[in-house]
C-alpha positions in Angstrom: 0.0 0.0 0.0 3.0 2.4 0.9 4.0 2.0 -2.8 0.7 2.8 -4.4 0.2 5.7 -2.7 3.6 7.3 -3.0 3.4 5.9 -6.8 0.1 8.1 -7.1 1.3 10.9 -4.8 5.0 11.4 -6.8 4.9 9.7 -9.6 1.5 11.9 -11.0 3.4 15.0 -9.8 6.3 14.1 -11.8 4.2 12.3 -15.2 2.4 16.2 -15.0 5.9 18.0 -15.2 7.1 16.2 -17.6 4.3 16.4 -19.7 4.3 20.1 -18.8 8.1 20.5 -19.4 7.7 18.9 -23.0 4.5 21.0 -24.1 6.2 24.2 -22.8 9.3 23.3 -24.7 7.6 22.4 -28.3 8.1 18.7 -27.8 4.6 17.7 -26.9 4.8 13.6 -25.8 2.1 11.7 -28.1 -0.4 9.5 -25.7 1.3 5.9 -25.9 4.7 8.1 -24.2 2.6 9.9 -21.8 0.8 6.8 -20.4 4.0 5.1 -20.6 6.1 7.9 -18.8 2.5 7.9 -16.1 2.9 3.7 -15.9 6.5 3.5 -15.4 6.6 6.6 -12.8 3.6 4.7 -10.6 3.9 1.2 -10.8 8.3 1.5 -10.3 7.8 2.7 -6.4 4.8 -0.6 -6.0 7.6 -3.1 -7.9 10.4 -1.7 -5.0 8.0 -1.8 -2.0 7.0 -5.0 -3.1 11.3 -6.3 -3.1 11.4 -4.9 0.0 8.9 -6.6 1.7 9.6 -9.9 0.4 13.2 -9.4 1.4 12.1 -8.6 5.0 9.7 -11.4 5.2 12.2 -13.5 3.8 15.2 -12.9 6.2 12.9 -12.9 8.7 11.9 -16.7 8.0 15.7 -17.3 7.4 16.5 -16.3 11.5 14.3 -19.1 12.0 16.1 -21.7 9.9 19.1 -20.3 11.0 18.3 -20.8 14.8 16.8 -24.4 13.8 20.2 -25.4 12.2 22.6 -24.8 15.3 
C-alpha cells in the first residue's frame, strides 16, 4: 500500500511535469509516451516496495532456519 500511494502521490506530480516541461518546450509527448512515462513513474515505487517486503519477510523466516540449524 505504501508503494501505491507514494506511486500516485509522486509519480502523478512528476508524469504532469514532464508532460508540462515537454508541451512548454515544443516537444509535446504523443499518448502511448505519456501513459508510458504515467505507468513506469507509478507502478516502479509498488515493484520496490513489493522487493522490500519480500526481502524482510524473507530474512525474517531465514532467522528461524538459522536458529533451527545450530
Amino acid at each position: 500500500m505504501a508503494g501505491a500511494l507514494i506511486g500516485a502521490v509522486f509519480g502523478g506530480g512528476i508524469t504532469v511535469l514532464t508532460i508540462e516541461t515537454a508541451a512548454a518546450n515544443d516537444a509535446a509527448l504523443a499518448m502511448p509516451q505519456a501513459i508510458a512515462t504515467g505507468l513506469n513513474e507509478i507502478v516502479f515505487p509498488i515493484g520496490c516496495s513489493l522487493v522490500v517486503y519480500i526481502a524482510l519477510q524473507v530474512s525474517r523466516h531465514m532467522k528461524y532456519v538459522a536458529a533451527e540449524a545450530k
